[in-house]
C-alpha positions as CSV (number, residue, x, y, z in Angstrom):
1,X,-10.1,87.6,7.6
2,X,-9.5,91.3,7.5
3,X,-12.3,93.2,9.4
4,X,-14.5,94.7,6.4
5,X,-14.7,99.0,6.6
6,X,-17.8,98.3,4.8
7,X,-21.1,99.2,7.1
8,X,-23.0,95.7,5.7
9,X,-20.3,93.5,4.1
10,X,-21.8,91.2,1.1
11,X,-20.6,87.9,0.3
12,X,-20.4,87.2,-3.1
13,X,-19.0,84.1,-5.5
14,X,-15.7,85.9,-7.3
15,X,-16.2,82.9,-9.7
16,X,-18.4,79.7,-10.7
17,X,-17.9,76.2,-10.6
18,X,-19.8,74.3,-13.5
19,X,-23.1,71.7,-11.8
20,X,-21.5,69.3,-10.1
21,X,-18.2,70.3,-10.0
22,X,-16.3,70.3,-6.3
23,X,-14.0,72.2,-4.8
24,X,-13.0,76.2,-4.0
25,X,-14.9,79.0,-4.5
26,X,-13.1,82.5,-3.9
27,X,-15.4,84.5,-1.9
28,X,-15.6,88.3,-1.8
29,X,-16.6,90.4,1.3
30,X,-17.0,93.4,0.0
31,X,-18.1,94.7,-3.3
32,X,-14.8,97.1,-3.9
33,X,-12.8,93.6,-3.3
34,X,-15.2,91.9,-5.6
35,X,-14.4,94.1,-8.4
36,X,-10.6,94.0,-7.7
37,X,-10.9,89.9,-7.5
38,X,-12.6,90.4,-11.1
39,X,-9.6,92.7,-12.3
40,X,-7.0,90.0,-10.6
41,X,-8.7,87.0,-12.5
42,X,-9.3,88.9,-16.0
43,X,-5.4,89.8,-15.9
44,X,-4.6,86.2,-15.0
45,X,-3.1,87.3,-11.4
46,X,-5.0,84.4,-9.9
47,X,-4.2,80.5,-10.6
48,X,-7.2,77.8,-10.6
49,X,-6.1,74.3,-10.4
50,X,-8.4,71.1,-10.5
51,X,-7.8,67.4,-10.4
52,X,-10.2,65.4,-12.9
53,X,-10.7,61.6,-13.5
54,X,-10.5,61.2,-17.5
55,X,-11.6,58.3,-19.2
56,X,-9.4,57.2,-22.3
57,X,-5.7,57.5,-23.1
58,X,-4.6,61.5,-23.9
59,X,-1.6,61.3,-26.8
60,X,1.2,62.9,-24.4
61,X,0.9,62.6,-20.6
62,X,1.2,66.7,-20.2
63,X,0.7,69.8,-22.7
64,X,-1.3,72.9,-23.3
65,X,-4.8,72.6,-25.2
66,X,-5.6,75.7,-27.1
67,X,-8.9,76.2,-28.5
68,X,-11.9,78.4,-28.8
69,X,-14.9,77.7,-27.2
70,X,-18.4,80.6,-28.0
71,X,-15.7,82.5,-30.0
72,X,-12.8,83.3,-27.6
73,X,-9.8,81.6,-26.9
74,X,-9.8,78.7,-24.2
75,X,-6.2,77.9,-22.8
76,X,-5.4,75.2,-20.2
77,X,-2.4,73.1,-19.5
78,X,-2.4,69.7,-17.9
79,X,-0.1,66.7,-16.9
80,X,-1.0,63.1,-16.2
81,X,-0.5,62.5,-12.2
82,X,-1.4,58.3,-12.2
83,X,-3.1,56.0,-14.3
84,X,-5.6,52.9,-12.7
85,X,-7.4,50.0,-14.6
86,X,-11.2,50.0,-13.8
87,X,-12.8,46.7,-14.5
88,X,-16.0,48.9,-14.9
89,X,-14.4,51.8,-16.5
90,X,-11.3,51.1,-18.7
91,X,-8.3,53.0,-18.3
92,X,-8.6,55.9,-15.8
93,X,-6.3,58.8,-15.4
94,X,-5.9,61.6,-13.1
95,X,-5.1,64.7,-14.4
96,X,-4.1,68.1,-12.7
97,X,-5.3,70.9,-14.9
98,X,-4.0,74.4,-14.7
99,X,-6.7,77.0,-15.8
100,X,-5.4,79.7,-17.9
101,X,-8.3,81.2,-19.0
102,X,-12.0,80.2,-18.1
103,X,-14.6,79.3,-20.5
104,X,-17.8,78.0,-19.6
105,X,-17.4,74.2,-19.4
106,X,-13.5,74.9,-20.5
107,X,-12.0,71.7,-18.5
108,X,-15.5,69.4,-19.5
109,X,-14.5,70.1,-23.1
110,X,-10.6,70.5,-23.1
111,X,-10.9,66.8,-21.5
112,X,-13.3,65.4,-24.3
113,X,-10.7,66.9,-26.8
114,X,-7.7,64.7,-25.7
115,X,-9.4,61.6,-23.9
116,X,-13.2,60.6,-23.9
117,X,-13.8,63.1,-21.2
118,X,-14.1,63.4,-17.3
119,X,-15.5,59.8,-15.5
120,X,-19.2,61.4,-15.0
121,X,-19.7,64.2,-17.6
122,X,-22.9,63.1,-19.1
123,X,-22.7,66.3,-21.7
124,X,-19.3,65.9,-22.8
125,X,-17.7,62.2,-22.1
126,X,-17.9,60.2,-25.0
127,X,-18.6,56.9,-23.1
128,X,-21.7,58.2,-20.6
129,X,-21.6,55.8,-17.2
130,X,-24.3,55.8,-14.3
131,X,-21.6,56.6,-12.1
132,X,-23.5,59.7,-9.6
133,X,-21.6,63.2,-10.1
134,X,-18.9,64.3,-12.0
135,X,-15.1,63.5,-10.8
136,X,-13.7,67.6,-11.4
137,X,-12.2,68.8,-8.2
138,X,-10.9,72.7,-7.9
139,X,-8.1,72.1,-5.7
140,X,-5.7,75.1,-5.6
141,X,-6.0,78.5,-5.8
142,X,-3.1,81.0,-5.7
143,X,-3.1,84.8,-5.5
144,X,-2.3,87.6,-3.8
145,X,-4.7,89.4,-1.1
146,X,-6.1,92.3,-2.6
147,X,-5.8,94.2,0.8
148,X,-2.2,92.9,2.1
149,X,-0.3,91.8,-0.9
150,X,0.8,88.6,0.8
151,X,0.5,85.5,-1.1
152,X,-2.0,83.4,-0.7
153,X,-2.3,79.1,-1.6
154,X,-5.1,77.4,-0.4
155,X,-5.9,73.6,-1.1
156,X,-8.6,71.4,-0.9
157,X,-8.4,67.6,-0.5
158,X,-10.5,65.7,-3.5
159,X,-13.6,64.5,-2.1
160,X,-14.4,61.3,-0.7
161,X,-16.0,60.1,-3.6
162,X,-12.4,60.2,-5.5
163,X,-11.4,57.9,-2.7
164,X,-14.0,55.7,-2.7
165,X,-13.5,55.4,-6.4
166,X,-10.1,54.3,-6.3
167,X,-11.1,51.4,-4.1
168,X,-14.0,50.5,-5.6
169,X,-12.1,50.3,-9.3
170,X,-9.8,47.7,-8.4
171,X,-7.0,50.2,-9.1
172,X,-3.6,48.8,-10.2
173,X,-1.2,51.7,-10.8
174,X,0.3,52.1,-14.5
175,X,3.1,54.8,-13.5
């Protein structure tokens, strides 16, 4: 981290996660970076990727979904990464999603239009489980640093839960 010229540095979120979604949050240190960080995502400088557990079967195994979502356009791409059989569950595939723009709720909805939704999403899967949380992981985030232009890729492993999951579900791969 680049020491701040800023007498009392603030740390703020440069973006949400929807409840119960895991992963990475881009912080900002100061409030002149914040407002860069803003400028980067609203031009699209900055990528957002997440890994999801979707229940049901999408019609191609990677594409772009284009929709509107509270009047404005919602764009994300995905791509089938594996496949597993839960006795409990059905068919479960993992998906890696690629952000292009962000709606509230984009990937919860976007999943509901080409499966049944993300394992967990009790708004928008349309078969509900008990299982606790929802499996949406933020996983990678690419840009550039607004002070020294390098670029920047950080990762973060899914959570355990994912893991335990694929234990606990029997798994037998389909790809």
């Amino acid at each position: 981290m680049y020491p701040s010229p800023q007498v009392d540095p603030i740390f703020r979120a440069a973006h949400r996660l929807d409840f119960e979604t895991s992963g990475l949050v881009l912080i900002a240190k100061t409030t002149s970076t914040l407002k860069f960080i803003h400028t980067m995502f609203a031009s699209r400088e900055i990528s957002k990727n997440y890994l999801a557990f979707v229940q049901g079967d999408p019609e191609n195994p990677k594409a772009t979904i284009r929709s509107f979502i509270n009047n404005k356009e919602a764009v994300s791409s995905y791509e089938v990464i594996k496949s597993i059989e839960s006795n409990k569950y059905g068919r479960i595939h993992i998906i890696k999603f690629s952000l292009i723009t962000g709606r509230t709720h984009q990937l919860r909805i976007h999943s509901s239009n080409i499966a049944s939704g993300i394992l967990g999403d009790k708004k928008y899967n349309m078969h509900p489980t008990t299982i606790k949380g929802m499996f949406l992981h933020a996983y990678h985030l690419n840009f550039h640093h607004p002070i020294s232009k390098t670029s920047l890729t950080i990762e973060s492993q899914w959570p355990k839960k994912f893991e335990r999951f694929m234990s606990w579900s029997d798994a037998k791969s389909y790809m």
